[in-house]
Backbone as CSV, one residue per row, in Angstrom:
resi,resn,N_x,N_y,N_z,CA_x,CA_y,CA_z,C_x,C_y,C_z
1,UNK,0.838,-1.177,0.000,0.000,0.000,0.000,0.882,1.238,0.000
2,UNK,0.322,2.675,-0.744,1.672,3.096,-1.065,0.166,4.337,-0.607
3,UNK,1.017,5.824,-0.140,0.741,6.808,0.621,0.503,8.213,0.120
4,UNK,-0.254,8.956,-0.206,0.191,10.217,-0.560,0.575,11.162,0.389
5,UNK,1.150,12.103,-0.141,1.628,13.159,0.729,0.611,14.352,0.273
6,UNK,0.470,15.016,1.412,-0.402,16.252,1.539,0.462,17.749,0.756
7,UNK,0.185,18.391,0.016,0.720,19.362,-0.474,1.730,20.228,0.784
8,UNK,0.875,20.714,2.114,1.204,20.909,2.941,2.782,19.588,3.644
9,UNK,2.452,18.772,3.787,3.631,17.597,3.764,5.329,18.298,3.207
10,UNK,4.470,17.620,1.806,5.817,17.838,1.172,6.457,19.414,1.518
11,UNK,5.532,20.575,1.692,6.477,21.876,1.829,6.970,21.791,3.053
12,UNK,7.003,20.947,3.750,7.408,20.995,5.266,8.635,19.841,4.939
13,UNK,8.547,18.935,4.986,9.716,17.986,4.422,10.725,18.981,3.461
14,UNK,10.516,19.613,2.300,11.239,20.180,1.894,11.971,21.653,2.379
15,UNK,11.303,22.035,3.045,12.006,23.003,4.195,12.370,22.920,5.227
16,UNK,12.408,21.522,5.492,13.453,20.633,6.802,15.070,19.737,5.656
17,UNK,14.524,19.771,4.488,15.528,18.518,3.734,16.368,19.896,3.052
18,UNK,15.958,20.750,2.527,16.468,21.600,1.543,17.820,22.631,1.740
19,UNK,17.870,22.489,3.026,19.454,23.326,3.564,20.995,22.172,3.394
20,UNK,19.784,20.986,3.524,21.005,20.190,3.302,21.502,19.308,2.029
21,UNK,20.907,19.617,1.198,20.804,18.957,-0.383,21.466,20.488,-0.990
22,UNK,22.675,19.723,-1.069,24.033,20.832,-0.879,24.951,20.413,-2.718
23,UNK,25.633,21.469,-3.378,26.573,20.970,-4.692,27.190,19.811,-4.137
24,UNK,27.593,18.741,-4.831,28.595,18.047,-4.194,27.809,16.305,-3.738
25,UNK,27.035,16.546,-3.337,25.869,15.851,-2.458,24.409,15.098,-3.092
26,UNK,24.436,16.132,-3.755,23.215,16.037,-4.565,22.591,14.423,-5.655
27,UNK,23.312,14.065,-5.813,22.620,12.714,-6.645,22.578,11.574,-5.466
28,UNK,23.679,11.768,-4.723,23.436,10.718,-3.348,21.852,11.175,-2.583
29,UNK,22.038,12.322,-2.584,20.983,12.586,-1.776,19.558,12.331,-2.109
30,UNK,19.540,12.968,-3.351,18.673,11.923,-4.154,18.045,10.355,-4.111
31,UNK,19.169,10.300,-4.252,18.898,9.092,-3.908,18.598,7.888,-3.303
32,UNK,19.323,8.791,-1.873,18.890,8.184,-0.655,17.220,8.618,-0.345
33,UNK,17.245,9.568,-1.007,16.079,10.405,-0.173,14.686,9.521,-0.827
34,UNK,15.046,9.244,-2.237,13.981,8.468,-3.008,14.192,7.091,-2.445
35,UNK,15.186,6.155,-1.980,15.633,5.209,-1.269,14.073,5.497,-0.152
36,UNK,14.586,5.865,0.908,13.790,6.158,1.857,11.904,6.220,1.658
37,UNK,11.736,6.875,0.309,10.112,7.516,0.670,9.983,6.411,-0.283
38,UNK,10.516,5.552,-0.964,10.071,4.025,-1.846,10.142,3.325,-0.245
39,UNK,11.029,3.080,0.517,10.562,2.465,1.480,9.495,2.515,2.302
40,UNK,9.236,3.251,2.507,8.244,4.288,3.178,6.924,3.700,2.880
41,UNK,6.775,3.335,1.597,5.351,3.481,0.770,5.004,4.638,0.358
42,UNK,5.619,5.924,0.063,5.052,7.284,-0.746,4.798,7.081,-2.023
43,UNK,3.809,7.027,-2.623,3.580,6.921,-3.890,4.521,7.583,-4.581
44,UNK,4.567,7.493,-5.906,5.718,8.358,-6.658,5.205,9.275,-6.908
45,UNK,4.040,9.519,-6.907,3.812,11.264,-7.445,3.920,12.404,-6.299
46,UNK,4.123,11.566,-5.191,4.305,12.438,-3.881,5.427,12.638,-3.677
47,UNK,6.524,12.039,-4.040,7.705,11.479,-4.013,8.850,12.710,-4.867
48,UNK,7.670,12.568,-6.349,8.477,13.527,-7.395,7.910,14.936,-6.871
49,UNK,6.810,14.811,-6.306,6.461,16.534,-5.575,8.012,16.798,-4.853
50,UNK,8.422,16.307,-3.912,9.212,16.299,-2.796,10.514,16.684,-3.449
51,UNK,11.322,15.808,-4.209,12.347,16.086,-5.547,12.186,17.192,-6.446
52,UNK,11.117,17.457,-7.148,11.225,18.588,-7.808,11.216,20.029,-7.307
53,UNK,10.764,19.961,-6.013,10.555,21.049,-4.837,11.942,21.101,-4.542
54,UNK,12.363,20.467,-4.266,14.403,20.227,-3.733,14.811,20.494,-4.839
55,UNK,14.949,20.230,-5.869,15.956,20.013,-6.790,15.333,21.632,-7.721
56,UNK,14.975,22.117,-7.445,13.746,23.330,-8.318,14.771,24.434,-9.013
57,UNK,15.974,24.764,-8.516,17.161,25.502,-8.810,18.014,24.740,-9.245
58,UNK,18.057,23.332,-9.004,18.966,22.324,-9.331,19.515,22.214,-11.115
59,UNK,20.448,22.883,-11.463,20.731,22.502,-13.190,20.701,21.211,-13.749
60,UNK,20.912,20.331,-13.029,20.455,18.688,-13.116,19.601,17.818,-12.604
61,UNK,18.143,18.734,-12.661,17.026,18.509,-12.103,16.522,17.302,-13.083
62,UNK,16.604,17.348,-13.897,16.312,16.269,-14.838,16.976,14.541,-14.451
63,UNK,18.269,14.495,-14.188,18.740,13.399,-13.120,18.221,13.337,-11.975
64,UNK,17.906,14.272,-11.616,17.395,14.194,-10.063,15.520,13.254,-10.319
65,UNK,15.328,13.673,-11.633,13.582,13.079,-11.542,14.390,11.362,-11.899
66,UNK,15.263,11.159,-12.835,15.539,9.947,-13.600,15.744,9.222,-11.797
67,UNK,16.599,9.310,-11.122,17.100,8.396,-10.242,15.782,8.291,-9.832
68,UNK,15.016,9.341,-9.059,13.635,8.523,-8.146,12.966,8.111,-9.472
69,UNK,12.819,7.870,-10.634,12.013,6.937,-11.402,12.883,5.669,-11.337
70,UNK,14.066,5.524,-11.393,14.685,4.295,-10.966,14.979,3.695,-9.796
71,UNK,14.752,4.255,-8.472,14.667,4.074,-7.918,13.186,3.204,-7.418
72,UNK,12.561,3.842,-7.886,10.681,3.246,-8.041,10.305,2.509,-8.855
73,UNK,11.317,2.104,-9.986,10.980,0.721,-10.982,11.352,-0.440,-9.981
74,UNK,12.451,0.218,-9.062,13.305,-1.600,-8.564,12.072,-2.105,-7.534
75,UNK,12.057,-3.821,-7.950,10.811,-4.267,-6.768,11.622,-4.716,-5.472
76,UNK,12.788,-4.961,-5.823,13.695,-5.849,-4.233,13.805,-4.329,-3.523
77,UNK,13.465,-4.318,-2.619,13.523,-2.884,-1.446,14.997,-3.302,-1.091
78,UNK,15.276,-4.488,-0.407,16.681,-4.690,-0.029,17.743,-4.237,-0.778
79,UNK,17.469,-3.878,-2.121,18.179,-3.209,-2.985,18.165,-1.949,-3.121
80,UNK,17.754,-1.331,-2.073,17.433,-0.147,-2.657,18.377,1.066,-1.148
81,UNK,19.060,1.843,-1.105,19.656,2.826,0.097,18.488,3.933,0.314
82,UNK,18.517,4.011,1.554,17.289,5.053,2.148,18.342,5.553,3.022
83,UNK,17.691,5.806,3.759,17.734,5.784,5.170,19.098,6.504,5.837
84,UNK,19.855,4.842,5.582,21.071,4.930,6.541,22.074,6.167,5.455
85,UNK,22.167,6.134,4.218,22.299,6.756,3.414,22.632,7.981,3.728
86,UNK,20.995,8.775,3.610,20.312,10.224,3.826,20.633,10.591,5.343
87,UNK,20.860,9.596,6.457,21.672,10.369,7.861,22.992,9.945,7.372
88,UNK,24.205,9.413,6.684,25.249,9.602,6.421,25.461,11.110,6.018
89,UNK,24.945,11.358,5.271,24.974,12.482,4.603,24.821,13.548,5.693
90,UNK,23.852,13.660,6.407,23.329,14.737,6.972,24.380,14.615,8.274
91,UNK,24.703,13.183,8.530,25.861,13.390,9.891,27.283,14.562,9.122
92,UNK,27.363,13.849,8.197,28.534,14.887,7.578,28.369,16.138,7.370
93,UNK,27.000,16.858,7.168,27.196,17.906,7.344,26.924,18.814,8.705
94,UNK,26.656,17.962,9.396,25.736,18.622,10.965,26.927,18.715,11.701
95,UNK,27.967,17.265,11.389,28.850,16.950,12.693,28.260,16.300,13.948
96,UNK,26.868,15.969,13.146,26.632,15.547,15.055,25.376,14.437,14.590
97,UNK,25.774,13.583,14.892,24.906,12.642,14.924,23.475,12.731,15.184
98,UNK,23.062,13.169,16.594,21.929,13.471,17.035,20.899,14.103,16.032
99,UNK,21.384,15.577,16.098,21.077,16.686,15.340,20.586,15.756,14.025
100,UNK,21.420,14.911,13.152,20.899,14.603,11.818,19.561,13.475,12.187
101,UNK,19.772,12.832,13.298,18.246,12.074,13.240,17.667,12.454,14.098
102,UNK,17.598,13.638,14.349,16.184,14.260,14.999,15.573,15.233,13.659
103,UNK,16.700,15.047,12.290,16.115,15.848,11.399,14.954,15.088,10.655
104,UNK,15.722,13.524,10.293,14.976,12.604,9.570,13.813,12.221,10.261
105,UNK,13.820,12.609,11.567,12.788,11.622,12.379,11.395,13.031,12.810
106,UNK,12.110,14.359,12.261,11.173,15.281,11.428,10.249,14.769,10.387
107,UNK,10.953,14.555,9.477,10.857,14.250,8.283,9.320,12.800,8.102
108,UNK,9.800,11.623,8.821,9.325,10.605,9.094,8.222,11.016,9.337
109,UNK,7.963,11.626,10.883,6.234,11.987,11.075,5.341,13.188,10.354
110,UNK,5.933,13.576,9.158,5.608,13.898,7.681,4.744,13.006,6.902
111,UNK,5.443,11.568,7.171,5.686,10.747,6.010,4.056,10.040,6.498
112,UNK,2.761,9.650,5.365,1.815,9.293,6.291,2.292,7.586,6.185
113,UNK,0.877,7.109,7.569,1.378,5.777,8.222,0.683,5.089,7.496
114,UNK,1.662,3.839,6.571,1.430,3.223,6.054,1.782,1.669,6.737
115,UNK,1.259,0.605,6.286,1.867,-0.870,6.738,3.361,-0.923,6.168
116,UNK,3.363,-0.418,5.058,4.892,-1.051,4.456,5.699,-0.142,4.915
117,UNK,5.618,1.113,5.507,6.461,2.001,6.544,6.430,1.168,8.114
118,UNK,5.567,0.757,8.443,5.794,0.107,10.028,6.493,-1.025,9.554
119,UNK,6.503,-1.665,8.712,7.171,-3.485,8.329,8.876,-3.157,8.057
120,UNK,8.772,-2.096,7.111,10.501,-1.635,6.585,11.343,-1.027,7.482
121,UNK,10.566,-0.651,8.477,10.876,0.254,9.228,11.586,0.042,10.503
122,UNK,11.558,-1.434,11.024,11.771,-2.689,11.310,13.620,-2.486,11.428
123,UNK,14.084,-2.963,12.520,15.616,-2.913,12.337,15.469,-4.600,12.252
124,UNK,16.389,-5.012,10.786,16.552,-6.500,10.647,17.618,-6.835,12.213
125,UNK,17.174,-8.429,12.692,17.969,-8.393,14.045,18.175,-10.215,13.500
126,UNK,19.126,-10.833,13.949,19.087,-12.154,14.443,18.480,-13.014,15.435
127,UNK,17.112,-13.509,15.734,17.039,-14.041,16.920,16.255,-15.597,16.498
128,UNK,16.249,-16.030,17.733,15.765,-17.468,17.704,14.226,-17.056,18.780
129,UNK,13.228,-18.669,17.535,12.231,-18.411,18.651,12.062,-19.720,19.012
130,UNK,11.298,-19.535,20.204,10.943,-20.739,20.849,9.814,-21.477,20.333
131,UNK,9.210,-22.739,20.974,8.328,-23.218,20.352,6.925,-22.487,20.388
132,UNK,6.673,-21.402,20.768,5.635,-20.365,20.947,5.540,-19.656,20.135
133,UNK,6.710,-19.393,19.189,6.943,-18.054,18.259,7.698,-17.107,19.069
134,UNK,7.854,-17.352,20.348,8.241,-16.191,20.980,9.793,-16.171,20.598
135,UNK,10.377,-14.489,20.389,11.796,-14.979,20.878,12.469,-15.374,22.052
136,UNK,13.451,-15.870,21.467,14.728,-16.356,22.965,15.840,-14.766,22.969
137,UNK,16.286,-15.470,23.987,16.969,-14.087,24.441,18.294,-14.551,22.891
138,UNK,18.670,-13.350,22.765,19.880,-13.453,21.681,21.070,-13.803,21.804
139,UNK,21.470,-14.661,20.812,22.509,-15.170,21.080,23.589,-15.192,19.998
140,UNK,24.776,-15.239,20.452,25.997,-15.818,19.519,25.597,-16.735,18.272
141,UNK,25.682,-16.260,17.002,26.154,-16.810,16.130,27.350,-17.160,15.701
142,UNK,27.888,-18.951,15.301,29.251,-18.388,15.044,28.878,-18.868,13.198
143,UNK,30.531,-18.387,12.637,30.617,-18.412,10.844,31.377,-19.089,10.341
144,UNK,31.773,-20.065,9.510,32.552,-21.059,9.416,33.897,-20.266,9.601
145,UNK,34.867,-21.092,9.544,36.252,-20.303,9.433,36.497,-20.475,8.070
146,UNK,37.840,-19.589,7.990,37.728,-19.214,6.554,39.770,-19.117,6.852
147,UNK,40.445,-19.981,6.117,41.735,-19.754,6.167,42.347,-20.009,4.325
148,UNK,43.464,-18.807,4.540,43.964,-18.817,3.588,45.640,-18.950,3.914
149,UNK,46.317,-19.486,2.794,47.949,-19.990,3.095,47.716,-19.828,4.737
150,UNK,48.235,-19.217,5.419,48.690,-19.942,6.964,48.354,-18.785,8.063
151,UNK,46.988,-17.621,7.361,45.830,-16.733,7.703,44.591,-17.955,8.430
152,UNK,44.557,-17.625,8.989,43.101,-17.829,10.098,41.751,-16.894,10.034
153,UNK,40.528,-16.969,10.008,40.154,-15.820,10.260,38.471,-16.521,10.324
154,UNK,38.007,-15.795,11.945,36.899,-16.098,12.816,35.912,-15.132,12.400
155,UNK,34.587,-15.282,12.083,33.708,-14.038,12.251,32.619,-14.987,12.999
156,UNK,32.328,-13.849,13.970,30.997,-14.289,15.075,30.545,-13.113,14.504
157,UNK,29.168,-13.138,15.167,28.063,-12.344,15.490,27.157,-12.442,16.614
158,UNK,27.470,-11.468,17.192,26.653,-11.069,18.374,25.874,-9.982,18.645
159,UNK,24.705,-9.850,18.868,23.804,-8.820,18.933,23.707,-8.433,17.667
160,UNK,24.150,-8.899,16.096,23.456,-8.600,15.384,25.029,-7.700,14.623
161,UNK,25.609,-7.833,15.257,27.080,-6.842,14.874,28.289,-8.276,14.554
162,UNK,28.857,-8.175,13.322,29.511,-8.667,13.034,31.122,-8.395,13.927
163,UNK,32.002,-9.618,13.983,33.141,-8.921,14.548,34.054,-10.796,14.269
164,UNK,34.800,-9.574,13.390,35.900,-10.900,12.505,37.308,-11.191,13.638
165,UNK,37.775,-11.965,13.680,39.141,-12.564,14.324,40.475,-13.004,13.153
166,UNK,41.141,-12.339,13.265,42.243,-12.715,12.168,43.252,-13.259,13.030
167,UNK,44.262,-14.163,12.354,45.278,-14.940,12.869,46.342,-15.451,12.552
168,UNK,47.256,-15.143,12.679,48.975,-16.165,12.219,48.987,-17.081,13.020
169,UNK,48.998,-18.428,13.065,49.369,-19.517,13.661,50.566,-19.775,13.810
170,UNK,51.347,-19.659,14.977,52.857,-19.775,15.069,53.148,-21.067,15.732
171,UNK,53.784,-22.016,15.136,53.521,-23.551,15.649,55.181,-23.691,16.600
172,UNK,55.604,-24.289,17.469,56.028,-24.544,18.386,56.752,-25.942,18.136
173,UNK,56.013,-26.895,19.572,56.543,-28.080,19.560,55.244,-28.601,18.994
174,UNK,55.439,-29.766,18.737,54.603,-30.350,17.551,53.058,-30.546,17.782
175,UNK,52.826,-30.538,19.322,51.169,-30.446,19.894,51.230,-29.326,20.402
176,UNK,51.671,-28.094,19.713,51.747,-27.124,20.577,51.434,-25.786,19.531
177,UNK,50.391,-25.217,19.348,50.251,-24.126,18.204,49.897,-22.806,19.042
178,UNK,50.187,-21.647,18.818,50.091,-20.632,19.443,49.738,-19.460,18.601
179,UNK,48.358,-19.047,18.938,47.703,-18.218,18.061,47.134,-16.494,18.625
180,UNK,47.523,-15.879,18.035,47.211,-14.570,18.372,45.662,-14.128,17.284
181,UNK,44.809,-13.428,18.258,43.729,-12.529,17.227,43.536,-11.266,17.134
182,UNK,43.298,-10.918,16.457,43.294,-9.359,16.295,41.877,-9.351,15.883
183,UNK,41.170,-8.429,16.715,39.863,-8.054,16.963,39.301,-7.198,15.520
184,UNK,38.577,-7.317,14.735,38.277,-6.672,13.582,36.601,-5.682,13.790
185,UNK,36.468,-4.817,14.380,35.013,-4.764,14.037,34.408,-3.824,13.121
186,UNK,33.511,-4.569,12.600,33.013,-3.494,11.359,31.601,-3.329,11.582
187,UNK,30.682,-2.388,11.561,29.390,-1.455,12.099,28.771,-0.959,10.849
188,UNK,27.755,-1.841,10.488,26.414,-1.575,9.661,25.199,-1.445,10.332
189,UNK,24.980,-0.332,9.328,23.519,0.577,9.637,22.748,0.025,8.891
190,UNK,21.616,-0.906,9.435,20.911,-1.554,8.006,19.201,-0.452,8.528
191,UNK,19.028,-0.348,7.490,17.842,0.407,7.963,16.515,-0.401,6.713
């Protein structure tokens, strides 16, 4: 089910989004931004209101309509950057984390309430359920190992955050191997 936006809407979204859809920025932003309101469920004609309102001075306003039409052909959503995107962007220009998602989360109660906005909207998590459906409390995943020439290398997951283990195996006496890890962690925003 997909949403319109109120004329009123979009001029409010675009005079919260429009200080920051900056030279430089601009086709990402785009893109994230059409990322986001395809997630959302905004119909596209609410969508291209929102873009052509932003982009209205823009000399490559014409790319700016092409990406949210391509953006709105793709059917896999998992394919598609919103979100985490459009606060990348806005952390970089604010400097402050906060500040950029108290902008989007402006923006959001703009956006009207649709099912496929409460479902997408959803932080993907790892958990196990019990025989109830219910979940279990969360737990450790581990990932096969993965070695190359005389490299080691562990990835668990816990809480949903990946965190790799790399390793030189330094062998000794002959039942005796001695291994060092070096902690790897890497931090995705899946939105």
């Amino acid at each position: 089910m997909q949403a319109r936006q109120g004329d009123q809407d979009v001029h409010n979204i675009v005079a919260i989004l429009k200080p920051y859809y900056q030279h430089g920025n601009r086709n990402d932003f785009t893109m994230y931004l059409s990322g986001w309101m395809r997630k959302e469920g905004i119909t596209f004609e609410s969508a291209l209101k929102v873009i052509e309102c932003i982009a209205v001075d823009d000399e490559e306003k014409a790319a700016r309509k092409r990406t949210l039409e391509e953006t709105y052909k793709k059917q896999d959503l998992d394919k598609i950057c919103g979100y985490s995107g459009l606060l990348l962007i806005l952390v970089n220009q604010t400097q402050n984390e906060e500040n950029a998602k108290q902008i989007l989360k402006q923006v959001k109660s703009l956006f009207p309430k649709t099912k496929a906005s409460k479902k997408e909207s959803q932080h993907p998590s790892l958990v196990e359920l019990d025989k109830n459906g219910e979940e279990k409390d969360k737990k450790t995943i581990y990932i096969q190992k993965h070695h190359d020439e005389d490299l080691l290398v562990e990835a668990i997951i816990i809480g949903c955050k990946p965190y790799f283990a790399v390793a030189v195996p330094k062998v000794g006496e002959p039942d005796q191997v001695s291994i060092t890890l070096y902690l790897l962690v890497f931090v995705f925003y899946l939105y």
